[in-house]
N, C-alpha and C positions, 0 to 999 in steps of 0.2 A: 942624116945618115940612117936615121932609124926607119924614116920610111923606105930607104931604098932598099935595106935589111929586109921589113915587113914584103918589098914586091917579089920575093923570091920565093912566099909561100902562097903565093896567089892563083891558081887555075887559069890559064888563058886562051889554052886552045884546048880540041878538043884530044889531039894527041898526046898532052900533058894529062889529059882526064883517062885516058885510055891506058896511061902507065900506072896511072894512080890506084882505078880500078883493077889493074894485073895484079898490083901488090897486093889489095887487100883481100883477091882471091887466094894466091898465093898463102900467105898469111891464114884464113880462111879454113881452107883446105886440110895446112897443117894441123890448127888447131882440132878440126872434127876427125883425121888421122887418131891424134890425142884421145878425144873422145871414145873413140872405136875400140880404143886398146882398155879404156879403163872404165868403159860401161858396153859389154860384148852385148846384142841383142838389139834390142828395138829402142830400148835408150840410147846407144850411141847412136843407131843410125838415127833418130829425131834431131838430136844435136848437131848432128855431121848438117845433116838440113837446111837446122836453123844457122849456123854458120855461114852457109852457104846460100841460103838465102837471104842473109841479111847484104852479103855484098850485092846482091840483083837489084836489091831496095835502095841502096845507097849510089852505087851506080846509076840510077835510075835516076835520080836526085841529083846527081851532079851533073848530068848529062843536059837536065831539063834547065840547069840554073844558069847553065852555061849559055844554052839559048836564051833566056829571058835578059841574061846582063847583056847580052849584045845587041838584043833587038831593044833595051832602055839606051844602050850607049849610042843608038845609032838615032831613035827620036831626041837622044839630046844635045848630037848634032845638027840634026835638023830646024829646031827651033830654035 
């Protein structure tokens, strides 16, 4: 039971990764909005930034992991 619990947090395609990433733009965004209001100047925008570029990086990561388990899942059907 617990693992079929655990497959629901799992990534499996790449349009599951692509809503995942929306969120944490979403997410993201608001937070360096946040920033904006409570550091005006050249510190909020770095932070609006770093927000926002942290999902590019993470994104980026999941996009790439998703390729690699599938090209392991598919050599280990193969052998």
């Amino acid at each position: 039971m617990l693992r079929k619990i655990s497959r629901l947090f799992v990534i499996k395609t790449r349009f599951e990764a692509f809503l995942i990433i929306y969120a944490l733009a979403l997410g993201a965004t608001t937070r360096g909005a946040q920033y904006l209001e409570q550091f005006p100047g050249w510190g909020g925008y770095l932070l609006f930034l770093a927000c926002t570029g942290a999902v590019f990086l993470a994104g980026a990561k999941i996009l790439d992991c998703l390729k690699y388990e599938k090209a392991a899942a598919k050599r280990a059907n193969d052998s």
